[in-house]
Wavefront OBJ file of the C-alpha trace (Angstrom):
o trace
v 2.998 24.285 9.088
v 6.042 25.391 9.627
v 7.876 27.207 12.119
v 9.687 30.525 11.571
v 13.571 30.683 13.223
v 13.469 32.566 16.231
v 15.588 36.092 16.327
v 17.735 36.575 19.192
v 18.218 40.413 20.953
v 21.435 41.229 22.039
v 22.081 43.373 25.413
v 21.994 46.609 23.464
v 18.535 45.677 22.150
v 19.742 44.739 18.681
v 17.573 42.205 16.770
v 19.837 39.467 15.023
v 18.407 37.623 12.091
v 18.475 33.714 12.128
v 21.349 32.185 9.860
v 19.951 31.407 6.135
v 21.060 28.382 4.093
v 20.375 28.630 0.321
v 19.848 25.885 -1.868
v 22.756 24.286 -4.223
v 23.477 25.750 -7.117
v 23.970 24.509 -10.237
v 28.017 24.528 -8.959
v 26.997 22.733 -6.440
v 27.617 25.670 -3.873
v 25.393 26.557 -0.797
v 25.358 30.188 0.757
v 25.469 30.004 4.558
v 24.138 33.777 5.587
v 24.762 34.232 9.543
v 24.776 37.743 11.595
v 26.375 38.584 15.007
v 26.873 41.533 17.449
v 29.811 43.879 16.358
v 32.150 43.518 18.999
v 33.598 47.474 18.084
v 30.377 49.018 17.337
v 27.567 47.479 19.738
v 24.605 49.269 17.404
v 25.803 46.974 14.341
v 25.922 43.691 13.196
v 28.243 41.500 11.428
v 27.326 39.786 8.836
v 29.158 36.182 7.826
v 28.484 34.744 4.205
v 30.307 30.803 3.606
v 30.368 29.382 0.648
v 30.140 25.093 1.228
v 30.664 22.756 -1.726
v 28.469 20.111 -1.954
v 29.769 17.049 -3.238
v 27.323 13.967 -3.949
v 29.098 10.613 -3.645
v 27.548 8.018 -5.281
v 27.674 4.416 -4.509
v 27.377 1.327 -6.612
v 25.512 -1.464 -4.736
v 25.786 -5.191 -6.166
v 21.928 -6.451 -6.327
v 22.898 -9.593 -4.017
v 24.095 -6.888 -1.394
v 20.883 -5.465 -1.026
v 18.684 -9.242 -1.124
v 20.987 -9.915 1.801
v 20.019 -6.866 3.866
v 16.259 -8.135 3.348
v 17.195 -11.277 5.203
v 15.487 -12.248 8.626
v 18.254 -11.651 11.508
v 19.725 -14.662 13.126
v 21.718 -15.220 16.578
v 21.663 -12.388 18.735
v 21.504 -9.908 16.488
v 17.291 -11.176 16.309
v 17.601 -10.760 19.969
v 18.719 -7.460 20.770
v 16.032 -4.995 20.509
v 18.491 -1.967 19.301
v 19.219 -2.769 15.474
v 21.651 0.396 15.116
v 24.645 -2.289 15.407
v 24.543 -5.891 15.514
v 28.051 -6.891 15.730
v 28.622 -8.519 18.494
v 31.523 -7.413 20.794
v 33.473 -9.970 22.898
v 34.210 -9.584 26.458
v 37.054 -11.825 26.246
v 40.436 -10.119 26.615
v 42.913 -10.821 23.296
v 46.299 -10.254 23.758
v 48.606 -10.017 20.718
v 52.334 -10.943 20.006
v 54.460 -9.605 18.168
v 56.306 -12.577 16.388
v 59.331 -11.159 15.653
v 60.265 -10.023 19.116
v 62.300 -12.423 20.154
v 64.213 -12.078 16.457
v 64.758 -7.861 17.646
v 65.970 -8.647 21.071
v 68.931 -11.676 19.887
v 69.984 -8.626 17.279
v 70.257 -6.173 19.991
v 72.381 -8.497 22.219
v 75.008 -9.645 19.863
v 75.281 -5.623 18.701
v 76.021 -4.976 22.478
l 1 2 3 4 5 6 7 8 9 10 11 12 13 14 15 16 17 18 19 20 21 22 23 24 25 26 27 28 29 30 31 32 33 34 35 36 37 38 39 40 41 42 43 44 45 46 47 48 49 50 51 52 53 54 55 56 57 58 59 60 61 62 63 64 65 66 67 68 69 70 71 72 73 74 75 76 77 78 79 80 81 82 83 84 85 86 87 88 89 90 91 92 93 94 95 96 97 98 99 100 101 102 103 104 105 106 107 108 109 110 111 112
């Protein structure tokens, strides 16, 4: 079953209604329905109405891609228990250079 949004009371003793989505429309807008305490007038509410567009994105997926994915794991990535990322990271530090530094700082001497 399921299980009904619970109301919150405010210090004055006001009941405020749960927030309400609606379904997309045929726009592909969703109503977003929320209520708060009146800051001015403690014995009212505010109510807040948002409109959200929805936007699908759809994907085109190559059927190789997805035979792949079925594969059996290799390496560590059949190891690690957690299958949320298996990348492995290395711990070995990489230090890049830039290779036209030493081209920058023969320019900057002659201009001085």
């Amino acid at each position: 079953y399921a299980t009904t949004p619970i109301e919150q009371k405010t210090s004055t003793g006001i009941t405020i209604p749960p927030t309400h989505t609606s379904r997309v429309d045929s726009k592909g807008i969703k109503l977003v329905t929320s209520y708060r305490a009146n800051p001015s007038n403690p014995s009212g509410l505010l109510k807040t109405i948002t409109k959200i567009r929805v936007n699908k994105v759809v994907t085109r997926e190559h059927r190789d891609v997805e035979k792949r994915r079925q594969w059996r794991k290799f390496g560590q990535a059949a190891v690690d228990e957690d299958q949320s990322n298996v990348t492995i990271h290395s711990r070995d530090d990489i230090f890049l250079e830039d290779p036209n530094a030493d081209n920058d700082l023969q320019e900057e001497d002659v201009a001085k």
